[in-house]
N, C-alpha and C positions, 0 to 999 in steps of 0.2 A: 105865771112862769112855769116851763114845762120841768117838771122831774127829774134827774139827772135817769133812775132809772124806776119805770114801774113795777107794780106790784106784778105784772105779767110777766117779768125778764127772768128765764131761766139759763142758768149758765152753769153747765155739766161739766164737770171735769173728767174727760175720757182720756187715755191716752197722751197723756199731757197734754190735751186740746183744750179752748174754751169754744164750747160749741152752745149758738145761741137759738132759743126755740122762734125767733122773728118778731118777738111781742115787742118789743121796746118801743117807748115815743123816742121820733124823733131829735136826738140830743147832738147826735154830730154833723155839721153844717158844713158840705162838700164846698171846695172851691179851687179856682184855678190859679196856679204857681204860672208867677213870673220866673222864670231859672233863667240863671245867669250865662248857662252856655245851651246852644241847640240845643231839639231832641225831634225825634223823627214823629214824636207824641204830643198832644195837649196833655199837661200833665194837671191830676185835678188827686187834690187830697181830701180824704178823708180827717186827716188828724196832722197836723205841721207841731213839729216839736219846737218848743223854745228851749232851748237849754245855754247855757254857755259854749260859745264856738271861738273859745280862743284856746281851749286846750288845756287849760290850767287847770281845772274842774273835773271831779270825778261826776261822768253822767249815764254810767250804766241803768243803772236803776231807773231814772228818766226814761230814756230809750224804750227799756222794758214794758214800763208801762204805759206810754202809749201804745205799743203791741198789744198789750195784753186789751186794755180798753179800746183797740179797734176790732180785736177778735170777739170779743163779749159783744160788739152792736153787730156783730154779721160778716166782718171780715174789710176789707177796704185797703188804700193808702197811707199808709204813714211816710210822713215827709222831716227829711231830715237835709236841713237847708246848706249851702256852700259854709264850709267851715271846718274846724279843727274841734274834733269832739274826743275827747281823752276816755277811754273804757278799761277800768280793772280787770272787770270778770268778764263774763259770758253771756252773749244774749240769745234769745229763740225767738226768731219769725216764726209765729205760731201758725197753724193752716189756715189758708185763706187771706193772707196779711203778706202786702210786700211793703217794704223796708227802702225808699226810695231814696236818694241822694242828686245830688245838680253834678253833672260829670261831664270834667275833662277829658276829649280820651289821649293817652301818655303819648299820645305819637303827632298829636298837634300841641304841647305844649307842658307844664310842670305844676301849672296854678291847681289842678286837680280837679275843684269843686270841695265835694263833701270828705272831707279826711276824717277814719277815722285813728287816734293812735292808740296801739294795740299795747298798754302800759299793764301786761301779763304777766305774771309768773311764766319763767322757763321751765320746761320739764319736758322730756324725753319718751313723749306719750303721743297717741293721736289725737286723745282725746280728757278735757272737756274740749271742743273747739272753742273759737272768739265769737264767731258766728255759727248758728245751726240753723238748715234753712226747715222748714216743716213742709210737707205735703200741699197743693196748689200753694204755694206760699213763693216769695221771690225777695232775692237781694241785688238790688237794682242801682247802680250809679253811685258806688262806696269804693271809696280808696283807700286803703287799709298800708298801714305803716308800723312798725315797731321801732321804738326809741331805743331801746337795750342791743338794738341786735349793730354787731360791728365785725367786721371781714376777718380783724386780725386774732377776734375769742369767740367763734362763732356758737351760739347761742342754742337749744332744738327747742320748739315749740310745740304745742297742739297743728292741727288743721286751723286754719283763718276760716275755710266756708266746710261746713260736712251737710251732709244730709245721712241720717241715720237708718234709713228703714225700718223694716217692719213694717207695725201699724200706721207709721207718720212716712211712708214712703212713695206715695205716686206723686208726678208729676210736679218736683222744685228746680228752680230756677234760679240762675246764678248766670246776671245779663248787664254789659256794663261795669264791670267791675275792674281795679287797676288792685295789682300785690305788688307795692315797690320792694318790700324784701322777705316774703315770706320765708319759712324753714319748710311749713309744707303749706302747699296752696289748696286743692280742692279736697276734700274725700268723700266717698258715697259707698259705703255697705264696709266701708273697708277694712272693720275691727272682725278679727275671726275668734270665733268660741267655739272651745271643743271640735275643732276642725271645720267650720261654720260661719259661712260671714252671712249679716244680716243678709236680707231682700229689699232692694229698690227697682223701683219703674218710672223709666220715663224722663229722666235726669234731662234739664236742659241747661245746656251753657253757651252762650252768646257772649260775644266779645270781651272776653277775658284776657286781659295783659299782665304782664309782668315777670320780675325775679323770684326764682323758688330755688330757693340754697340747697332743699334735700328731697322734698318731689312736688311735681307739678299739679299731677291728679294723679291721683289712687283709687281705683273704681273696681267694683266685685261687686258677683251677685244680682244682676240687673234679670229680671222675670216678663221683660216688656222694654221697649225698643228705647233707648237714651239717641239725645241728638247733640252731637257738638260742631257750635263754628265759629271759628276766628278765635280760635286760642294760642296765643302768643306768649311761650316761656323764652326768655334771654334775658341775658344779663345787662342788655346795656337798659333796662327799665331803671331800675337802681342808681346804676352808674353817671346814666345823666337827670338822675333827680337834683342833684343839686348839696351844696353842705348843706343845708339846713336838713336836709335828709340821712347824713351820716352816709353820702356817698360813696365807693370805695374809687380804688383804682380799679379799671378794666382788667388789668394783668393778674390782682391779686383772687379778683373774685372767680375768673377762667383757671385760675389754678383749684379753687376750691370745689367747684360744682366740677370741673373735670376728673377729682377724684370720689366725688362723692356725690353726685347728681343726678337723681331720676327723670327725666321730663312725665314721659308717662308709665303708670303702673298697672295693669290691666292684667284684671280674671276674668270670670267665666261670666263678661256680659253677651248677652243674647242680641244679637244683630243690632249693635251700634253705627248709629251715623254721623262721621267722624268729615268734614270739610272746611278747610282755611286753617289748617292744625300747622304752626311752626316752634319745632322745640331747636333749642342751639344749646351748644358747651356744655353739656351734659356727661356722664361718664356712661349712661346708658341713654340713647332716648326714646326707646320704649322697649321696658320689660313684661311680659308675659307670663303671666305665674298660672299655675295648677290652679283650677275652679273648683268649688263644691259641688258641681250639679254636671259641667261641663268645661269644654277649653272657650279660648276666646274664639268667638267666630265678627266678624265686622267689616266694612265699609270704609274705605276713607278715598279723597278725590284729594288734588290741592294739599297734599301733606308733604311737608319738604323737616327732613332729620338733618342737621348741619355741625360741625363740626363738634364731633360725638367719640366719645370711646368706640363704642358698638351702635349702630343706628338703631335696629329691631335683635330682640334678643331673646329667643323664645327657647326653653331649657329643653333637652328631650326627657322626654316620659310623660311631657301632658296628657297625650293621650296613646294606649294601646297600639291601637290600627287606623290606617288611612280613613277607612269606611267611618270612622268614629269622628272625623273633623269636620266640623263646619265650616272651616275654612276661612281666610280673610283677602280682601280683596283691595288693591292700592293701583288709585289708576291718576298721574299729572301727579309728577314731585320730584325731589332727589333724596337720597338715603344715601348719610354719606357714614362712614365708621371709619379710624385710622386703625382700628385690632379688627375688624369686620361690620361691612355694611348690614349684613344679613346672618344670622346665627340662627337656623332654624332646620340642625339635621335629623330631627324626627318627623313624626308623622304627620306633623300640621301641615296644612294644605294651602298655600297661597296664589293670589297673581298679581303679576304687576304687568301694568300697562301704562307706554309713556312714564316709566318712571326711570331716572337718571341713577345709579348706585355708584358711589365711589369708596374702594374699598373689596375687601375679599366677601364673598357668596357662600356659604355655606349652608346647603338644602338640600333633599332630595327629591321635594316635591313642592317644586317653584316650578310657576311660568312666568316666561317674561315676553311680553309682547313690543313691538316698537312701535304701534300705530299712534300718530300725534292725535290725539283725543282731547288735547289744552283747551279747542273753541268751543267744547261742551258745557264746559264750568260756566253754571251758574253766574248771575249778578249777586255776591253776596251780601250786597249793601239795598236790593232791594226796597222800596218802601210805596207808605201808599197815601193818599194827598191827607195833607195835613187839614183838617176843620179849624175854621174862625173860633179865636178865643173867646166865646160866647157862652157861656150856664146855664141850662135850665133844670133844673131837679126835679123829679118829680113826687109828687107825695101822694101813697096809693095804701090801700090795704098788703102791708106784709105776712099776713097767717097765710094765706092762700085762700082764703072764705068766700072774696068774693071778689068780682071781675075786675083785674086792673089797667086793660086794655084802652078803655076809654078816657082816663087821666093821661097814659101815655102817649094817645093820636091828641088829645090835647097839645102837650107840649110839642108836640111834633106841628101841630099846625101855628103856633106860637114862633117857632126855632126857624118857619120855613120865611119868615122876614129878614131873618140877621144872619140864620146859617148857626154852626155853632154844632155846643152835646149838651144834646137828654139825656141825664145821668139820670141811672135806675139803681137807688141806692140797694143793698144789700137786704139779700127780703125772700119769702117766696112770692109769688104772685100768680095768682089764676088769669089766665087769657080764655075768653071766650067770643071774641074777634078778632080779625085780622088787624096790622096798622100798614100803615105806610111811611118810611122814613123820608123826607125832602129831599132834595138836590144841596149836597155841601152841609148834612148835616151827619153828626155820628150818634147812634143807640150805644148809650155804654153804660156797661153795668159797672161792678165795683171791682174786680180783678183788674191790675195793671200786668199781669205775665197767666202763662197759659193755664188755665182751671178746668178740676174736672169734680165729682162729688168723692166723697174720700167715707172708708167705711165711717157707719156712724156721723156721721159729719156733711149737710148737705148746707152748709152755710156759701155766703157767695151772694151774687143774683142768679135766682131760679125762676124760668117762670116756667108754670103748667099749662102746657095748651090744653084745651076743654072743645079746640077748634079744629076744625082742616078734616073730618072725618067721610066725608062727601067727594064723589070725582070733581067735580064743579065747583070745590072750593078753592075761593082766592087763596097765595101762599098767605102763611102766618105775619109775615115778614116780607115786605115786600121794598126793595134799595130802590125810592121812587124818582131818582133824579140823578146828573151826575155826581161823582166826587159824595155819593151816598154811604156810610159804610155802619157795620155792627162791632161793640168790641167789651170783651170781658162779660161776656152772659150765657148762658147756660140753658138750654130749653129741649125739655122732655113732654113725652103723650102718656100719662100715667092709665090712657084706659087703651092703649096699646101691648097691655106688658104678656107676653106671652105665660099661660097660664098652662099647657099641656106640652106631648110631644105630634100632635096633629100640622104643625107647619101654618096655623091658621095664624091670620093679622089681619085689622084694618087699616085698605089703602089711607094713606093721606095725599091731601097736596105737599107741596114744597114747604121746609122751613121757612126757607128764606128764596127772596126770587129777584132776580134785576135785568135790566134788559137796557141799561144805562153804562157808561165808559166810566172807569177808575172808580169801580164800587169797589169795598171790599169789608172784609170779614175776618177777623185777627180776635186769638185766644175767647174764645169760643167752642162749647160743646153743644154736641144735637143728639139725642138719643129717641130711639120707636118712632121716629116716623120713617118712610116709604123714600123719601127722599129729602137729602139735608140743603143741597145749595143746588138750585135750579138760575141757568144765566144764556140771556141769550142776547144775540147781537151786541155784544161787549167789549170794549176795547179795556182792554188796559187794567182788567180786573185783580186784584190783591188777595190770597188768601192764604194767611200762615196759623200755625196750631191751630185747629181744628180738630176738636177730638171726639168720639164716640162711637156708636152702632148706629147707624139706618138699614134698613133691609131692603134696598131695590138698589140706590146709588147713593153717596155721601154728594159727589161731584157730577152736575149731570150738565154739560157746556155744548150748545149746540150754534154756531155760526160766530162763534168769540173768535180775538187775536189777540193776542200779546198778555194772556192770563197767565197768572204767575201762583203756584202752588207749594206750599214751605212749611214741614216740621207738623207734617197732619198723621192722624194713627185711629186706625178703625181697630175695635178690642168689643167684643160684647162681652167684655168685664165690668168695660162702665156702667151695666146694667146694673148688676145686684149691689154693686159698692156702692153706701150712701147711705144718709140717717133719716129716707124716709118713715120707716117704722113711728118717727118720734112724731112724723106728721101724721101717720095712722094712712099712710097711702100702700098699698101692697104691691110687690114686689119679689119676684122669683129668686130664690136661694142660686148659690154661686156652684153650686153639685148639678145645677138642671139646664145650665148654660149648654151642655154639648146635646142633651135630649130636646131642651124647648125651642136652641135657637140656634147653632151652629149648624149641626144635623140637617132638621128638617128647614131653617128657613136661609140662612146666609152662606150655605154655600150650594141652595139651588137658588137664589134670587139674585144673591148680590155682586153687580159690577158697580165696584168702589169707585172707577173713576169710567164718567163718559163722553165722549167726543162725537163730536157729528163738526162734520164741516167746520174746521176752528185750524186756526192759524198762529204760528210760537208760540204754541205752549209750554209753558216748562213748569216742569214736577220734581222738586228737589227734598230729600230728606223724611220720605214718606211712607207709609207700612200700611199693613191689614193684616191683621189675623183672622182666618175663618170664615172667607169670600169665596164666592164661584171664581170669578175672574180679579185680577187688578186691572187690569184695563178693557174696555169695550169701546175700541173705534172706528169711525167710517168717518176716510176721507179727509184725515187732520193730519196736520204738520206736526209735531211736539219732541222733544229729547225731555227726558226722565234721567237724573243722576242722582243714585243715592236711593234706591227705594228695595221694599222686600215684603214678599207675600207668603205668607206663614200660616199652616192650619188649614189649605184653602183645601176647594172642589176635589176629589181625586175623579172627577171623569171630564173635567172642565181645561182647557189652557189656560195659562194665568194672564195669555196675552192674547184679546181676539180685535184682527185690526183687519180693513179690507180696506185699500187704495190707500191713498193718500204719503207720508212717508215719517216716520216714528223711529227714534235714537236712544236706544238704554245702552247707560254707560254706569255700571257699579251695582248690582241687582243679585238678589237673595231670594230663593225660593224654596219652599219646601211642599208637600201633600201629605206628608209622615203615612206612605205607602211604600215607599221606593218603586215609583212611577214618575219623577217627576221631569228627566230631560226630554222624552217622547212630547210631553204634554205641555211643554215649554210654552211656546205658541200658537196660533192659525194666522194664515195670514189669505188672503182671497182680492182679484182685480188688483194684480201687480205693486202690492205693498212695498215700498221700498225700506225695508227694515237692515238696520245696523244693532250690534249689540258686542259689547266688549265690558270682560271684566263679569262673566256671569258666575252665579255660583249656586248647586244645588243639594241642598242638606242632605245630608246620609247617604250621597253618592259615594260609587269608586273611585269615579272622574267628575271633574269642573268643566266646563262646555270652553271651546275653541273660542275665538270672535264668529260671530253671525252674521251673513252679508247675503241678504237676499233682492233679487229684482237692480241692482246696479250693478252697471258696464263698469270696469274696469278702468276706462279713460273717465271714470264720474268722481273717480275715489281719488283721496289723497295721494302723493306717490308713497306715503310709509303704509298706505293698508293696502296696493295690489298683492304683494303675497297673499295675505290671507285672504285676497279675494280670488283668488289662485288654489288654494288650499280647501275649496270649499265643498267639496266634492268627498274631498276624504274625511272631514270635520263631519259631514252628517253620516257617514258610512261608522266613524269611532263613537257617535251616540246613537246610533242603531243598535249596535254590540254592546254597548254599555249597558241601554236597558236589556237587553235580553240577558243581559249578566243577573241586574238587580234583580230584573222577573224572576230567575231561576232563583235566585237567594233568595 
C-alpha cells in the first residue's frame, strides 16, 4: 500500500504557500466529474470533497484542507460537488489550486449548483474576505449566498472573492461565479497602507454575475495587464432568487444600491482589459480614485452603465497634466447618469466610440466618435471542442531527473483509440523528445484556470524541454490531428536562459505545432524558446491565456482561418519569477531583465503575433511588454479589440502589415520615449487598415480614427466623416510628435 506521503515530500511554507519539491508518491488518483450542469470543459479532479451539502454543517475546515493537501502534492483540482455548503470563516485557494464547483449560470435558471453559504460574521472591513484567491490559483463555479443579509437592516461584510497581492499576486482567477447578495463582491490590491495599496498582476474574471449592495469590484495597483469579461452587477440577481434566498423586492433593493452603490472602483490599474462589463442601479457606476504609482488608464468594448447616479465619475486632481494620462478608452455601450453620464473635468484623457451617453457630459478632454464599430466585438462565449470523457494519467518521473517524454507518447498512443485527456499530473518533468498529441485527444496538466511560475513557487505541470535545440528539429508538441488540443501546462528551455547582455540565444523549433482544424491551446505558459505556437493550414484554431516570453514570435499563423486569440500576455517577467532555485536549475535575476533580454533580445527579434496569408482572425484582450513589433503581417484579414503594446522597440512600429486588410478597435501603446504616434504603424501593398479608439502613453494627444487604403463608398455610412478627415488626422500627429520630439 502506497504511503500517504514519503520520506521525499517536502512542503515549505513560504508566503503563506505550500510549495512541494515534486518527490511525493503517487497518493492522489485524478478522475473525471460527471456535473450536473454543462461546461465548455472535461472537468477532471484532483481531490472531490465530501462533506455535507445540505448546509446544516459547518465545513470550512473540510474545504480548507482539501486545498491545503492538493497544494502539498503539486497543485491541482479540488472539486466541490452541487450542493449547499455552510462556511463560518475564511478559506485560501492556496497557489496553484482552483476551487471548482458544478455551476448554474443565474441567467438560465436558480438551482445554482455548488452554494456556498457565507454564515460570517458582519463587519465593516474588506477584509478577512470568505474567499482569497492565491496566485495561479482559481475559484471556479461557486455561488455564494449570505443568510444574514436582508434589504430592510442591511448588513456590511468582507469582500466574498479578494486576491491580495504582493507575493501571492500574479495571475488569479475568479471564472464562473454567481454573488446572489454580496455587500462587496470582488477586491484585488484594494487595502491601502500608509498611502499604499498592495500590487497585483494579471487579475482575471470571467463570467461573474450578480447583486453587490456596496461595490462590485474594487481593484488598485495592478503592475501587469488584468483581463475582465462578462461581469454582471444588478440587482435583479437576488431579486429573482427566489424566498428561500431572502429575496427582496426590486423597489426596495433600487432604493438602496441607488444611494449607496458602487459597480466599479478603480485605481491605478495599468492597461486593463475590460469587455461584456454590465453594472445597473448603482449610485456611482464606476468611480476612479487617485492611484499610488499612477491614474487609471484602460480598455473597455461592450460596457453599457444603466441606470446610475453618475455613470463614470473620475474626481479632478488625479493627475496634474494631460501629458501625465494614460488615458482610457470605451468603444460599443451606453453610459447613462440621471446627475451626469460623464464626470471627468480634469486632466484625464478619454474616448468614446459608438458609445450611447444619456445624461450631462462633463470633460474637457473627451472625444467622442459616432462610427458603429458594434460588428467588431468579439464572440465572447467563444470555445474550443470539447474531448471524450475518457482518462488516461500518466505516471512518470516528477524530479525532473530523467526523461518523461516517452511515458507520455505512450499514453498518447493509448488515448489515439478512444480519444479522450492525458493528464499530466503536477510534477516537473524533463522532455528529451518530441511527442505527438492524436486527433480528438487533450495534453492536460493540472491547472484548471490560467498558470504561470510564481516567485519561489514553481509547482503546477512543468515540463523541461532538454529538446528542440537544432534548426531541423520537430516541434516539442506537436497537435497531430483534428480537435487536438494542450491545456493547463507550462513548458520552459532551462538551457535557453539568457546569461549576459550580448543578445545571444539558441534558435529552437516550435513549442507546440499543428496544421490540423480546431486544435487548440488554453491556460498554458511557454517561456526561452524562439517560438511558442507555430499553426499552419488551420481552421478553426483556439487559443486563450497563453502566457510568457518567446523571443522570435509567441503566435506564428501562416495560411489559418477562423483562429481565435483570447486573454494572452508576453512579460519577460515570467522569466526570473519562480522556485527554480529549489530545483538547482539557474536562472537570471529580475535586475537583468532590461540588460539580458528586453534590450538586446525582444525588442530586436520579437514579433509577438504573425500572419501570413490567414483569414478571420481575431485577437481579443491581449498585450506584450518589451516586443519589436505586436504585429507582423502579410496579407491576412484579422480585427484585434482590446490589445496593448507596452515597453516595446523604440525604432520599430508596433504594427507591420503589407496587403491584406487588419481592424484595431481599443489598443494601448507605449515606447516610454515619446516617439510613439510617428511609429504607430507601416503599412506596404495597399493595406487596408481601420483603427478606432487608439491611445498612446505619455502623449499630448490620442490619435483620431485611422482609415487607410478604403474608398469612401467601402465604409460604413457613420465613418465617412472620418474618412473625410483623414488628411488633417495625419497632419495633427505630424505636429504632435514634433511637439513630443522637442519635449
Amino acid at each position: 500500500m502506497k504511503k500517504l506521503f514519503s520520506s521525499l515530500l517536502c512542503i515549505i511554507i513560504a508566503f503563506n504557500a505550500v510549495i512541494p519539491c515534486f518527490a511525493a508518491d503517487e497518493v492522489i488518483i485524478p478522475q473525471i466529474i460527471e456535473t450536473v450542469y454543462p461546461t465548455d470543459d472535461v472537468v477532471i479532479a484532483d481531490i472531490v470533497i465530501n462533506a455535507d451539502s445540505s448546509g446544516e454543517s459547518d465545513v470550512t475546515s473540510i474545504i480548507q484542507q482539501a486545498i491545503d493537501d492538493c497544494a502539498a502534492n503539486g497543485g491541482g483540482t479540488v472539486w466541490l460537488p452541487a450542493g449547499k455548503y455552510r462556511v463560518t470563516g475564511n478559506v485560501y485557494i492556496r497557489q496553484f489550486v482552483t476551487l471548482m464547483g458544478d455551476y448554474q449560470d443565474p441567467d438560465d435558471g436558480t438551482d445554482y449548483g455548488t452554494i456556498i453559504i457565507a454564515d460570517v460574521e458582519s463587519t465593516d472591513a474588506m477584509n478577512p474576505a470568505l474567499i482569497k484567491v492565491g496566485a495561479s490559483a482559481g475559484a471556479v463555479g461557486l455561488t455564494v449566498w449570505y443568510p444574514e443579509q436582508n434589504i430592510d437592516c442591511v448588513k456590511p461584510y468582507p469582500f466574498t472573492f479578494y486576491v491580495v497581492g504582493n507575493e501571492d499576486y500574479m495571475l488569479s482567477t475568479i471564472k464562473n461565479c454567481t454573488l446572489i447578495n454580496s455587500y462587496r463582491g470582488i477586491g484585488a490590491s484594494a487595502e491601502c497602507e500608509n498611502g499604499i495599496y498592495e500590487c497585483h498582476e494579471m487579475l482575471t474574471v470571467e463570467n461573474v454575475k450578480g447583486t453587490c449592495l456596496y461595490q462590485g469590484l474594487n481593484a488598485h495597483n495592478s503592475a501587469d495587464v488584468d483581463t475582465v469579461k462578462t461581469l454582471y452587477i444588478s440587482n435583479k440577481y437576488w431579486c429573482e432568487a427566489g424566498e428561500e434566498f431572502n429575496a427582496p423586492e426590486r423597489q426596495k433593493l433600487d432604493e438602496y444600491t441607488r444611494k449607496n452603490g458602487f459597480g466599479l472602483v478603480i485605481g491605478d490599474l495599468e492597461w486593463p482589459e475590460f469587455a461584456d462589463v454590465r453594472i445597473s442601479d448603482m449610485l456611482y457606476g464606476m468611480l476612479v480614485k487617485e492611484g499610488t504609482r499612477y491614474t487609471f488608464s484602460g480598455e473597455f468594448t461592450d460596457f453599457y452603465i444603466t441606470d446610475c447616479d453618475y455613470g463614470i465619475y473620475i474626481p479632478e486632481g488625479n493627475i496634474i497634466s494631460r501629458k501625465y494620462s494614460w488615458g482610457t478608452g470605451i468603444s460599443n455601450g451606453v453610459i447613462e447618469g440621471s446627475e451626469c453620464a460623464i464626470y471627468d473635468p480634469g486632466e484625464n484623457a478619454m474616448i468614446l466610440t459608438n458609445v450611447k451617453t444619456e445624461g450631462k457630459i462633463n470633460g474637457k478632454n473627451i472625444r467622442i466618435y459616432n462610427a458603429d464599430t458594434s460588428g467588431y466585438a468579439p464572440d465572447y462565449k467563444h470555445k474550443h471542442t470539447k474531448p471524450a470523457e475518457v482518462l488516461y494519467v500518466v505516471s512518470a518521473d516528477k524530479t525532473g531527473k530523467t526523461d518523461a517524454s516517452v511515458a507520455v507518447q505512450n499514453k498518447f498512443d493509448e488515448a489515439a483509440e478512444t480519444g479522450g485527456i492525458v493528464y499530466l499530473p503536477a510534477g516537473l518533468y524533463r522532455f528529451e523528445n518530441p511527442v505527438t498529441v492524436p486527433a480528438g485527444v487533450e495534453f492536460r496538466g493540472s491547472s484548471s484556470v490560467a498558470t504561470r511560475c510564481q516567485r519561489d513557487n514553481s509547482s503546477g505541470t512543468l515540463i523541461l524541454s532538454y529538446y528542440g535545440f537544432a534548426a531541423s528539429d520537430k516541434p516539442l508538441i506537436t497537435l497531430g490531428g483534428n480537435a487536438s488540443g494542450i491545456s493547463g501546462i507550462r513548458v520552459d528551455y532551462p538551457l535557453n536562459n539568457p546569461v549576459d547582455d550580448s543578445g545571444k540565444y539558441m534558435k529552437t523549433s516550435p513549442v507546440i505545432y499543428g496544421e490540423y482544424d480546431d486544435v487548440y491551446i488554453i491556460n498554458c505558459a511557454l517561456t526561452l524558446a524562439s517560438c511558442g505556437i507555430k499553426l499552419q493550414n488551420s481552421d478553426g484554431a483556439f487559443m486563450k491565456k497563453v502566457i510568457g516570453c518567446c523571443f522570435e514570435s509567441m503566435f506564428d499563423l501562416t495560411d489559418c482561418s477562423n483562429a481565435f486569440i483570447e486573454g494572452c500576455l508576453q512579460n519577460a517577467n515570467t522569466l526570473p519569477r519562480n522556485g527554480y532555485a529549489k530545483f538547482g536549475i539557474p536562472r537570471l535575476t529580475e535586475d537583468k531583465l532590461f540588460d539580458y533580454v528586453f534590450i538586446p533580445i525582444t525588442r530586436i527579434h520579437t514579433d509577438y503575433i504573425r500572419l501570413n496569408s490567414c483569414n478571420d482572425v481575431t485577437v481579443f484582450n491581449t498585450f506584450i511588454y518589451g516586443g519589436k513589433s505586436f504585429l507582423y503581417s502579410i496579407d491576412s484579414n484579422a480585427v484585434f479589440v482590446n490589445t496593448g503594446h507596452d515597453g516595446s522597440s523604440k525604432t520599430e512600429p508596433a504594427l507591420i502589415m503589407s496587403g491584406g486588410e487588419i481592424t484595431f478597435l481599443n489598443s494601448m501603446r507605449s515606447t516610454s520615449d515619446g516617439q510613439q504616434g510617428y511609429y504607430f504603424y507601416s503599412i506596404e501593398n495597399g493595406t487596408r487598415f481601420k483603427s478606432y479608439t487608439s491611445q498612446s502613453v505619455d502623449m499630448a494627444y490620442c490619435e483620431h480614427p485611422v482609415i487607410e487604403n478604403i474608398k469612401l463608398n467601402e465604409l460604413d455610412k457613420s465613418e465617412w466623416i472620418y474618412g473625410i478627415l483623414q488628411p488633417i488626422y495625419r497632419l495633427i500627429a505630424f505636429f504632435g510628435n514634433l511637439y513630443m520630439d522637442n519635449q
